[in-house]
Backbone as CSV, one residue per row, in Angstrom:
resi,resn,N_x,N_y,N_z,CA_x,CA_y,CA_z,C_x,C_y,C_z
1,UNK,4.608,-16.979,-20.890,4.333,-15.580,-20.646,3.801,-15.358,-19.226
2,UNK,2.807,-16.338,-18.764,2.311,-16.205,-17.389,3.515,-16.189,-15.994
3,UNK,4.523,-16.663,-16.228,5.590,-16.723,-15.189,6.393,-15.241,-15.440
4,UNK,6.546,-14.902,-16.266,6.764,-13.349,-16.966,6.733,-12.336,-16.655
5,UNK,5.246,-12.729,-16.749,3.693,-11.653,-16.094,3.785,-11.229,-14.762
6,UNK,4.041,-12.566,-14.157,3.608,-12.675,-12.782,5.312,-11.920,-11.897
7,UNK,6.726,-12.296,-12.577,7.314,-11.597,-12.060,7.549,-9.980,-12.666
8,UNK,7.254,-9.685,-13.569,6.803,-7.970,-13.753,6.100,-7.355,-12.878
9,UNK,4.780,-8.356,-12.626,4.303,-7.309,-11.895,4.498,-7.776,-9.968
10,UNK,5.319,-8.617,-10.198,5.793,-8.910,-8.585,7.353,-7.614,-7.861
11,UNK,8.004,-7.725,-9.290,9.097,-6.018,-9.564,8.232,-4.818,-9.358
12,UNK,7.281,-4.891,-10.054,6.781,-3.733,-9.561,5.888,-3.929,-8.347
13,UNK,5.129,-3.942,-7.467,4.807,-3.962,-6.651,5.599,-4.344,-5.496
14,UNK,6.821,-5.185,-5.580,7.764,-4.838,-4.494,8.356,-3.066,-4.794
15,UNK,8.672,-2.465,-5.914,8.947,-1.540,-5.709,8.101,-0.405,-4.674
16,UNK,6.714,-0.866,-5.399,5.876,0.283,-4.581,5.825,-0.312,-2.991
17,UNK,6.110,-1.313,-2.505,5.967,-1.245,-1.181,7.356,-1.420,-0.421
18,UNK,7.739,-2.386,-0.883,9.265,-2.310,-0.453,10.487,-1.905,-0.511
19,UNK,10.402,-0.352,-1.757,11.092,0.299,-2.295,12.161,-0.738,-3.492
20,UNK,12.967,0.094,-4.318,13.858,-0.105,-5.103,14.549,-1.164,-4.713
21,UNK,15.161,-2.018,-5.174,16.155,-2.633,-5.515,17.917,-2.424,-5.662
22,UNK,18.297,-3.352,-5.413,19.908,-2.454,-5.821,20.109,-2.107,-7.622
23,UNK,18.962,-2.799,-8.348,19.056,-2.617,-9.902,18.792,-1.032,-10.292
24,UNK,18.420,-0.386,-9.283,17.640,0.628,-9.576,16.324,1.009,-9.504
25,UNK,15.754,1.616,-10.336,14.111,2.148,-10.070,13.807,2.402,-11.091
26,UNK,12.179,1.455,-11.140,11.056,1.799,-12.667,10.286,3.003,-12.534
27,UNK,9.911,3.360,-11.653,9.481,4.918,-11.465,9.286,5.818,-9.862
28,UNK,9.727,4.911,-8.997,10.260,5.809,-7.387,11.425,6.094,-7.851
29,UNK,11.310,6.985,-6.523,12.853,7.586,-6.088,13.563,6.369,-5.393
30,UNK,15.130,6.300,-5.876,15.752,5.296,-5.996,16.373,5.380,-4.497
31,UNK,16.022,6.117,-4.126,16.947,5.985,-2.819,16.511,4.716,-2.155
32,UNK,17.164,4.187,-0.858,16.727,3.273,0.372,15.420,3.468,1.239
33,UNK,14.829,2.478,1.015,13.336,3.356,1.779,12.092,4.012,1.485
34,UNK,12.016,3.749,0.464,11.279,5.359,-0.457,9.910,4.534,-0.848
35,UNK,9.951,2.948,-0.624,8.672,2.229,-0.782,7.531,3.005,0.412
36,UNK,6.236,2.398,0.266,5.155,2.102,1.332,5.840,2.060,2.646
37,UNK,6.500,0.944,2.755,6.675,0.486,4.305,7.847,1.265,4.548
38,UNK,8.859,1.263,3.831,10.129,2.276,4.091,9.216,3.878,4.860
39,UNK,8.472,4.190,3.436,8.221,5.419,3.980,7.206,6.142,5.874
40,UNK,6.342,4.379,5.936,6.081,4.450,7.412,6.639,4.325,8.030
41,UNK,8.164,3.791,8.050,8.915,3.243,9.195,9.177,4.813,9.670
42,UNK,9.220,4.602,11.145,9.576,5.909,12.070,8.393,6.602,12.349
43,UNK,7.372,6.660,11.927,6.589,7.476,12.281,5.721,6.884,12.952
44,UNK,5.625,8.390,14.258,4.506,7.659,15.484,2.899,7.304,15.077
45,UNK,2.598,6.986,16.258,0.941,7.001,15.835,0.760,8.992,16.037
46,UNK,1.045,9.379,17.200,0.642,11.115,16.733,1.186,11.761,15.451
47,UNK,2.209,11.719,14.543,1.939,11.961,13.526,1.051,11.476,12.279
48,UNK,1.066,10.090,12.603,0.355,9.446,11.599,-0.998,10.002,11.420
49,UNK,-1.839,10.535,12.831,-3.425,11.067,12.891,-2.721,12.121,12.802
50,UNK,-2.264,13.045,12.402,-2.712,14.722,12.196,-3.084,14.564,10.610
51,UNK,-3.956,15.518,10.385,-5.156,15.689,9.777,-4.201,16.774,9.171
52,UNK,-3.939,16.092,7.763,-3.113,17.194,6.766,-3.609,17.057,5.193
53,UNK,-4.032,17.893,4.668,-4.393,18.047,3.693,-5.979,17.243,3.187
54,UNK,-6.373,17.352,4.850,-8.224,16.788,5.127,-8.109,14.887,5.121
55,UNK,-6.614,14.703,5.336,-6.798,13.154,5.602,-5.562,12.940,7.079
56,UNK,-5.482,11.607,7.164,-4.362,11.625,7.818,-3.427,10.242,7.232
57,UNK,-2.005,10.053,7.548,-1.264,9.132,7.024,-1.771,7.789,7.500
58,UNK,-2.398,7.357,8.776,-3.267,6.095,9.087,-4.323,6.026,8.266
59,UNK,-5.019,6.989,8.049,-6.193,6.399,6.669,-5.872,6.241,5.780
60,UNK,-4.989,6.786,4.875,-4.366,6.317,3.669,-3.644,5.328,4.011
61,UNK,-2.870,4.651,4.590,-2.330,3.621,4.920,-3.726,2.409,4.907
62,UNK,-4.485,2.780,6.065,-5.756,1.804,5.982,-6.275,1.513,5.110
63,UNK,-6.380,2.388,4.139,-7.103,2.539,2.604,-6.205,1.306,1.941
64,UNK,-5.074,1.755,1.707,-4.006,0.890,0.870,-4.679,-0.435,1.335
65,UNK,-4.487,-0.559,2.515,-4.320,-2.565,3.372,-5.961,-3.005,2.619
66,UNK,-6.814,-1.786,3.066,-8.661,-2.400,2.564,-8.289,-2.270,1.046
67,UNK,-7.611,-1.709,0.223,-7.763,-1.484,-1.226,-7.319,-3.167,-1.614
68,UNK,-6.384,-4.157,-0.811,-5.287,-4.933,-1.095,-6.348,-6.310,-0.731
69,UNK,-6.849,-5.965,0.221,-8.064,-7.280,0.778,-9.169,-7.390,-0.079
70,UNK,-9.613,-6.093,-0.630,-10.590,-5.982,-1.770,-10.419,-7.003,-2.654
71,UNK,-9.278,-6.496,-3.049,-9.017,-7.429,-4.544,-8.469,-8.756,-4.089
72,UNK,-7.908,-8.786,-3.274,-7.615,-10.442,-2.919,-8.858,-11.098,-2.523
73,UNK,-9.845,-10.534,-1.938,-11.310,-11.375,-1.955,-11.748,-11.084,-3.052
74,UNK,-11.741,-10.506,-4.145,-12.787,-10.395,-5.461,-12.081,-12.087,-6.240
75,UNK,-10.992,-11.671,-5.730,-9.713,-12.869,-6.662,-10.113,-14.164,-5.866
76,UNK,-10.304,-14.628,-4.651,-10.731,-15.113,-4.196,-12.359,-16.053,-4.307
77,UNK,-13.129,-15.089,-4.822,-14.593,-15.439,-4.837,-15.211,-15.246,-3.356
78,UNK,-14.923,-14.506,-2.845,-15.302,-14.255,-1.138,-16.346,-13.481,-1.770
79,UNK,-17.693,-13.331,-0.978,-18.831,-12.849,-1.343,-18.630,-12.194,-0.352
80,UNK,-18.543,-10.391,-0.279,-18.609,-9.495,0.480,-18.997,-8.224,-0.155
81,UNK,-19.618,-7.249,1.336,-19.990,-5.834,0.318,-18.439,-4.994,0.713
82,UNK,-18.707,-4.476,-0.232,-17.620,-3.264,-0.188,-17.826,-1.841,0.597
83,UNK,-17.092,-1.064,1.407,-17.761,-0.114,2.133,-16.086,0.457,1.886
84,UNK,-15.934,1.489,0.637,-14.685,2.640,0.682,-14.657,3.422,1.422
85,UNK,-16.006,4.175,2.352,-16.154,4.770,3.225,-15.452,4.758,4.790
86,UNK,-15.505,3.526,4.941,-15.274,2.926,6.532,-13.673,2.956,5.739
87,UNK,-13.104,2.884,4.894,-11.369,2.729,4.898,-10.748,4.020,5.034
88,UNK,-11.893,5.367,5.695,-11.003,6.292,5.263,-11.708,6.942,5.951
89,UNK,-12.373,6.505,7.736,-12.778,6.848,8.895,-11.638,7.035,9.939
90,UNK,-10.071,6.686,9.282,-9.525,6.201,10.793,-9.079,8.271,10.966
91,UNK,-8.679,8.219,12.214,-8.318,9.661,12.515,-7.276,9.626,13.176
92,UNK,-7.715,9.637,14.871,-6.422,9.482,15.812,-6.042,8.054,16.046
93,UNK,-4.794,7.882,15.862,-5.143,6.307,16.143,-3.352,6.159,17.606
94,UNK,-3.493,5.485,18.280,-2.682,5.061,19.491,-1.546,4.404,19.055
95,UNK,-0.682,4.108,19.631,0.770,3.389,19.368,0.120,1.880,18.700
96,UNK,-0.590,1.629,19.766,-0.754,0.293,18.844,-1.720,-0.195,17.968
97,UNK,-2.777,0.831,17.729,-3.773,0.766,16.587,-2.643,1.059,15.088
98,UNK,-1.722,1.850,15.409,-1.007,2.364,14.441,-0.044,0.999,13.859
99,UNK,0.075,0.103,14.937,1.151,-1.211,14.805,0.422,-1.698,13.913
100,UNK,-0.797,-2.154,14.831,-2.130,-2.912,13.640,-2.474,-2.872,11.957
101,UNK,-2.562,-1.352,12.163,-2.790,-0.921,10.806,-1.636,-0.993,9.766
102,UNK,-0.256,-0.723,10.449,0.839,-1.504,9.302,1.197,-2.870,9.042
103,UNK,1.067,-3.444,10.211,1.217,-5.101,9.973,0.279,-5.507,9.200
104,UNK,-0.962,-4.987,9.432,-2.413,-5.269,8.450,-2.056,-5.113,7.117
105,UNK,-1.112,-3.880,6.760,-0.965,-3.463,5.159,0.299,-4.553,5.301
106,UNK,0.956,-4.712,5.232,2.221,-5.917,5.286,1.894,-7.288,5.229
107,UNK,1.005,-7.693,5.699,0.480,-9.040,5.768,-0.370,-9.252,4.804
108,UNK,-1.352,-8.207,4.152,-2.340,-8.346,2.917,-1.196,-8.059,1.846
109,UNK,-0.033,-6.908,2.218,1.042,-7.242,0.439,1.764,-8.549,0.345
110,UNK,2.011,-9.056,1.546,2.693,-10.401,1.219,1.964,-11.600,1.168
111,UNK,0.888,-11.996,1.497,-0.237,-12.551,0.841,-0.410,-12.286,-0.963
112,UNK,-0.878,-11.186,-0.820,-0.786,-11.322,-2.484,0.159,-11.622,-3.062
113,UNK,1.631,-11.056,-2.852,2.645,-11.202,-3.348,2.941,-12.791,-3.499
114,UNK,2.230,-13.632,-2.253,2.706,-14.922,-2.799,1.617,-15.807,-3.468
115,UNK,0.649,-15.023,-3.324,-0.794,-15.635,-4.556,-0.376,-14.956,-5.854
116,UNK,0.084,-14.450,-6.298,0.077,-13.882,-7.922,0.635,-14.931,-8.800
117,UNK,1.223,-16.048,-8.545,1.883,-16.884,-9.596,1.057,-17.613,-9.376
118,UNK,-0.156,-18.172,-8.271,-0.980,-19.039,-8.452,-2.444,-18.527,-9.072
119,UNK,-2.194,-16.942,-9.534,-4.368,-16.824,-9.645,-3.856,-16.808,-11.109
120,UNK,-4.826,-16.786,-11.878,-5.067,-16.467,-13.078,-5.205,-15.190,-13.690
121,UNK,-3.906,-14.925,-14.342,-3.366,-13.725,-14.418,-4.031,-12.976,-16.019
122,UNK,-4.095,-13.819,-16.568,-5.532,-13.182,-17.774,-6.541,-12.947,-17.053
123,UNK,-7.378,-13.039,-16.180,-8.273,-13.104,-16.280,-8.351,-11.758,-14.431
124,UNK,-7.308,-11.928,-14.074,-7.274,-10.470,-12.895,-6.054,-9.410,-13.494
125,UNK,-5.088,-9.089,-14.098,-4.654,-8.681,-14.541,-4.727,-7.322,-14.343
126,UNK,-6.176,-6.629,-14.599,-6.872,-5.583,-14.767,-6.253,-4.746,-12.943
127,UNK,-7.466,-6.237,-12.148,-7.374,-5.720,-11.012,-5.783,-5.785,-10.304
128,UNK,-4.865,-6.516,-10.575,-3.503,-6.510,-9.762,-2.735,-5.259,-11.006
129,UNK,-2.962,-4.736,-11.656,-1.926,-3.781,-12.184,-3.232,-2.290,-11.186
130,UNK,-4.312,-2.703,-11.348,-4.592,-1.526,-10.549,-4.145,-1.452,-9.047
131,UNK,-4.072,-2.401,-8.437,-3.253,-2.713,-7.551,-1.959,-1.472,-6.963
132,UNK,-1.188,-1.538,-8.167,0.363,-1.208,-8.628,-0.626,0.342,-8.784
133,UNK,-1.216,0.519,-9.243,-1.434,1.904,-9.837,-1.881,2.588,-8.778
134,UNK,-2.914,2.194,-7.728,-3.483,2.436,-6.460,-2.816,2.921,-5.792
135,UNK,-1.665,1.936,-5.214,-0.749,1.806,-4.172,0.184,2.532,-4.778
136,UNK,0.898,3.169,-5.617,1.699,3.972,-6.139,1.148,5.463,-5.912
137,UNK,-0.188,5.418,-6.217,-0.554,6.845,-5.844,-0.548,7.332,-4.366
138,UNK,-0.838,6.190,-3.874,-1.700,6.720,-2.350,0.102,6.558,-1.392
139,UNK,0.984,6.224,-2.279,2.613,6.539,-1.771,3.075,7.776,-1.454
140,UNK,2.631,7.856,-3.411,2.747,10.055,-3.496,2.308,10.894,-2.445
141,UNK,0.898,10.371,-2.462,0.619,10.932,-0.954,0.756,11.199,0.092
142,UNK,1.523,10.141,0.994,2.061,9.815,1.512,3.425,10.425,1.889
143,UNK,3.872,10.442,0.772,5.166,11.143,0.759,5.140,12.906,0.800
144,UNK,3.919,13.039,-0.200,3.774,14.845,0.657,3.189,14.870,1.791
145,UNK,2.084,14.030,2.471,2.122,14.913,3.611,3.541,14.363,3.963
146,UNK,4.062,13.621,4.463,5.585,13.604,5.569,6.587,14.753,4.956
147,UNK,6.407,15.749,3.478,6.932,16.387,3.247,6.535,17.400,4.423
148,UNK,4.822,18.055,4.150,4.417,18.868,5.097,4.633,18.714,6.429
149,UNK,4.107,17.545,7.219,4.661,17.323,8.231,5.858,17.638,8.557
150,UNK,7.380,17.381,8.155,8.398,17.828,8.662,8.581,19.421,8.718
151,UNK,8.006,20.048,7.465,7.956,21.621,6.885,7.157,21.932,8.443
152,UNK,6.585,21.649,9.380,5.469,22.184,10.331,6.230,22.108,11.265
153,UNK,7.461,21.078,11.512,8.094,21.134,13.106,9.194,21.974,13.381
């Protein structure tokens, strides 16, 4: 069951970041692209800081990457404090703070992605489907503001 486990929820969480599959889609839009990283590709750092709907697409992005390090250090045993606050300070951010901050979320999903068949999946379960549940929301998001955003130009 643990090898099972571990690719269910490896399907789903490539969905939420790397979009669909050619099999189709468990609950995105099936199109090309429509993951996490699909949905940042193209966008500058000046859109990413405008301040839409009292956030901007770099803090929710930042959020995602700190939401992803969280739980890979809890899974870990890394003794650290937690500060949700500081993940959701970023504002304007430059061409290449903006690079940073996606390679940052890319490098903490594929890290996990290749720790999940080695942690102990009874016993984090909880935290990697919240994971999936997190990062699925903060997509939605994601995906309306770039709705609003385009509706503004």
């Amino acid at each position: 069951m643990g090898k099972k486990l571990a690719e269910s929820l490896k399907t789903l969480l490539n969905e939420t970041f790397e979009g669909p599959g050619n099999g189709g889609s468990y609950y995105t839009d099936s199109r090309p692209n429509t993951g996490i990283f699909g949905t940042l590709e193209g966008l500058n750092a000046e859109d990413a800081s405008l301040s839409i709907h009292g956030s901007t697409i770099a803090a929710h992005s930042d959020h995602i990457r700190y939401y992803l390090w969280v739980v890979r250090s809890l899974i870990s045993g890394v003794d650290f404090e937690k500060d949700w606050e500081a993940s959701w300070t970023i504002s304007k951010v430059d061409e290449a703070k903006w690079a940073e901050i996606k390679e940052g979320l890319q490098r903490e999903y594929f890290t996990l992605l290749s720790e999940i068949e080695t942690i102990n999946l009874e016993e984090w379960l909880t935290n990697v489907n919240a994971i999936v549940a997190h990062s699925a929301y903060h997509l939605g998001a994601l995906r309306q503001m770039i709705k609003t955003l385009e509706s503004e130009k």
